[in-house]
C-alpha positions, 0 to 999 in steps of 0.5 A: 506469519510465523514472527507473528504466531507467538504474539497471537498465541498469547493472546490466546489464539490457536494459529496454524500457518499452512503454505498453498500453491499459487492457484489455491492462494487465489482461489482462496482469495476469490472466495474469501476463504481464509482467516488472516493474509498478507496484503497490500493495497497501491494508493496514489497521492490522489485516490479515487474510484479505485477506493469503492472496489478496495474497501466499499460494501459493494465489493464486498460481495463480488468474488474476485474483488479487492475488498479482501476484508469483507467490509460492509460499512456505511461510513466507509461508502460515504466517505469513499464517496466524499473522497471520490467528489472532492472539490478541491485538493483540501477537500480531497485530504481532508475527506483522505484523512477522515476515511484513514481514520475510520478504515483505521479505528475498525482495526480491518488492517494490521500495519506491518512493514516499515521501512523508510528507504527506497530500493533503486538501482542506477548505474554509475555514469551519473553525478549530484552534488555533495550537498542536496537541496534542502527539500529534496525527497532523500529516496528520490534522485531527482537531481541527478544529471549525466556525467561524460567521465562516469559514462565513459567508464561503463561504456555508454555515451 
Protein backbone atom coordinates (compact mmCIF):
# COMPACT_ATOMS: atom_id res chain seq x y z
CA UNK A 1 0.00 0.00 0.00
CA UNK A 2 2.58 2.29 0.85
CA UNK A 3 4.44 2.02 -2.99
CA UNK A 4 0.91 2.73 -4.00
CA UNK A 5 0.12 5.83 -1.58
CA UNK A 6 2.26 8.41 -3.98
CA UNK A 7 0.37 7.16 -7.17
CA UNK A 8 -3.08 7.82 -5.20
CA UNK A 9 -2.01 11.18 -3.87
CA UNK A 10 -1.46 12.56 -7.32
CA UNK A 11 -4.47 11.72 -7.89
CA UNK A 12 -5.70 13.80 -5.64
CA UNK A 13 -6.71 11.21 -2.89
CA UNK A 14 -5.86 11.50 1.01
CA UNK A 15 -4.65 8.05 1.77
CA UNK A 16 -4.02 6.84 5.37
CA UNK A 17 -2.65 3.19 5.77
CA UNK A 18 -3.30 1.62 9.09
CA UNK A 19 -2.02 -1.82 10.38
CA UNK A 20 -4.91 -4.22 12.35
CA UNK A 21 -4.29 -7.17 14.16
CA UNK A 22 -5.74 -10.34 12.32
CA UNK A 23 -9.17 -10.32 14.21
CA UNK A 24 -9.79 -6.87 13.24
CA UNK A 25 -8.66 -7.46 9.52
CA UNK A 26 -11.39 -9.98 9.49
CA UNK A 27 -14.02 -8.46 11.11
CA UNK A 28 -13.53 -5.62 8.84
CA UNK A 29 -13.82 -8.24 6.09
CA UNK A 30 -16.95 -9.44 7.18
CA UNK A 31 -18.47 -6.34 7.31
CA UNK A 32 -16.95 -4.57 4.62
CA UNK A 33 -15.56 -2.23 6.57
CA UNK A 34 -12.68 -0.79 4.44
CA UNK A 35 -11.96 1.44 1.41
CA UNK A 36 -9.41 -0.52 -0.27
CA UNK A 37 -7.35 -4.21 0.41
CA UNK A 38 -5.10 -6.56 -0.86
CA UNK A 39 -6.92 -9.64 -2.14
CA UNK A 40 -7.00 -12.45 -4.09
CA UNK A 41 -9.31 -14.90 -5.55
CA UNK A 42 -7.94 -18.88 -6.67
CA UNK A 43 -9.39 -19.63 -10.33
CA UNK A 44 -9.18 -23.01 -11.96
CA UNK A 45 -8.92 -23.36 -15.39
CA UNK A 46 -12.46 -24.59 -15.16
CA UNK A 47 -14.72 -22.15 -13.12
CA UNK A 48 -17.66 -22.65 -11.85
CA UNK A 49 -20.33 -22.32 -8.86
CA UNK A 50 -17.62 -20.95 -6.80
CA UNK A 51 -17.73 -17.65 -9.08
CA UNK A 52 -21.62 -16.77 -7.65
CA UNK A 53 -20.03 -16.17 -4.00
CA UNK A 54 -16.90 -14.14 -5.38
CA UNK A 55 -18.59 -11.83 -7.71
CA UNK A 56 -22.42 -12.38 -7.80
CA UNK A 57 -25.29 -9.87 -6.35
CA UNK A 58 -26.32 -12.33 -3.94
CA UNK A 59 -23.07 -12.34 -2.11
CA UNK A 60 -23.01 -9.20 -1.99
CA UNK A 61 -25.22 -8.85 0.75
CA UNK A 62 -23.92 -12.18 2.93
CA UNK A 63 -21.45 -10.73 5.66
CA UNK A 64 -18.90 -13.09 5.61
CA UNK A 65 -18.98 -13.68 1.78
CA UNK A 66 -16.15 -13.60 -0.77
CA UNK A 67 -17.60 -11.00 -2.62
CA UNK A 68 -15.45 -8.44 -0.86
CA UNK A 69 -16.15 -5.55 -3.50
CA UNK A 70 -19.70 -5.28 -3.10
CA UNK A 71 -20.76 -6.12 -6.65
CA UNK A 72 -24.32 -5.95 -7.53
CA UNK A 73 -24.52 -6.48 -10.98
CA UNK A 74 -26.85 -7.83 -13.71
CA UNK A 75 -24.46 -8.67 -16.45
CA UNK A 76 -22.06 -10.00 -13.80
CA UNK A 77 -24.93 -12.70 -12.40
CA UNK A 78 -25.88 -13.60 -15.90
CA UNK A 79 -22.66 -14.49 -17.37
CA UNK A 80 -21.71 -16.05 -13.80
CA UNK A 81 -24.60 -18.01 -15.07
CA UNK A 82 -23.37 -18.74 -18.62
CA UNK A 83 -20.10 -19.79 -17.01
CA UNK A 84 -21.85 -21.88 -14.75
CA UNK A 85 -23.85 -23.82 -17.86
CA UNK A 86 -21.71 -24.09 -20.29
CA UNK A 87 -22.13 -26.76 -22.82
CA UNK A 88 -19.12 -27.59 -23.89
CA UNK A 89 -15.11 -26.30 -23.04
CA UNK A 90 -15.70 -23.62 -26.09
CA UNK A 91 -18.61 -22.39 -24.45
CA UNK A 92 -17.11 -22.49 -20.90
CA UNK A 93 -14.05 -19.96 -22.35
CA UNK A 94 -16.04 -18.04 -24.48
CA UNK A 95 -18.62 -17.41 -21.69
CA UNK A 96 -14.90 -17.14 -19.04
CA UNK A 97 -13.72 -14.46 -21.56
CA UNK A 98 -16.72 -12.11 -21.79
CA UNK A 99 -17.26 -12.18 -17.88
CA UNK A 100 -13.23 -10.95 -17.64
CA UNK A 101 -14.15 -8.52 -19.84
CA UNK A 102 -17.02 -6.98 -17.80
CA UNK A 103 -15.28 -7.71 -14.01
CA UNK A 104 -12.61 -5.98 -16.14
CA UNK A 105 -14.07 -3.11 -17.84
CA UNK A 106 -15.93 -1.99 -14.19
CA UNK A 107 -12.50 -1.51 -12.77
CA UNK A 108 -13.65 -3.54 -9.49
CA UNK A 109 -10.03 -5.14 -9.21
CA UNK A 110 -6.52 -3.43 -9.49
CA UNK A 111 -4.15 -6.06 -10.76
CA UNK A 112 -0.94 -5.96 -8.87
CA UNK A 113 1.40 -8.71 -9.03
CA UNK A 114 3.17 -10.10 -12.01
CA UNK A 115 5.58 -12.47 -11.51
CA UNK A 116 6.24 -15.13 -14.32
CA UNK A 117 7.96 -17.64 -12.37
CA UNK A 118 7.11 -20.56 -10.19
CA UNK A 119 8.45 -21.24 -6.63
CA UNK A 120 9.47 -24.92 -5.92
CA UNK A 121 11.33 -26.37 -4.05
CA UNK A 122 12.94 -30.26 -5.02
CA UNK A 123 15.56 -32.14 -3.82
CA UNK A 124 18.30 -32.89 -5.67
CA UNK A 125 18.08 -36.69 -6.25
CA UNK A 126 16.18 -35.90 -9.69
CA UNK A 127 17.45 -35.36 -13.31
CA UNK A 128 15.98 -34.08 -16.80
CA UNK A 129 17.68 -33.37 -19.85
CA UNK A 130 19.63 -30.72 -20.82
CA UNK A 131 17.00 -29.71 -23.75
CA UNK A 132 13.05 -29.50 -22.63
CA UNK A 133 10.59 -30.59 -25.12
CA UNK A 134 9.17 -27.95 -27.18
CA UNK A 135 6.13 -27.41 -25.24
CA UNK A 136 6.79 -27.95 -22.10
CA UNK A 137 5.17 -25.33 -19.10
CA UNK A 138 9.02 -23.92 -18.08
CA UNK A 139 7.66 -23.71 -14.38
CA UNK A 140 6.33 -27.32 -14.40
CA UNK A 141 8.80 -30.34 -13.99
CA UNK A 142 6.80 -32.35 -15.58
CA UNK A 143 9.78 -34.45 -16.89
CA UNK A 144 11.72 -35.12 -14.17
CA UNK A 145 12.43 -38.92 -13.22
CA UNK A 146 14.35 -40.44 -10.49
CA UNK A 147 18.30 -40.43 -10.53
CA UNK A 148 19.87 -43.49 -8.36
CA UNK A 149 23.28 -41.46 -8.26
CA UNK A 150 21.80 -38.19 -6.96
CA UNK A 151 19.70 -40.18 -4.49
CA UNK A 152 22.35 -41.83 -3.25
CA UNK A 153 23.97 -38.60 -2.48
CA UNK A 154 21.04 -37.27 -0.10
CA UNK A 155 20.75 -40.27 1.17
CA UNK A 156 17.34 -41.81 -0.03
CA UNK A 157 16.76 -44.51 -2.18
Amino acid sequence: MLFYRPSLERLGMAVSVRTVDEVQYQNRLRQWDYDMIIASWGESLSPGNEQRGYWGSQAADMPGSRNLIGIKNEAVDALIGRVIFAKDRAELVAATRAFDRVLLWNFYVVPQWTYDKARTARWDRFGRPQRLPRHNEPDFPGVWWWDSDRATKVGTR
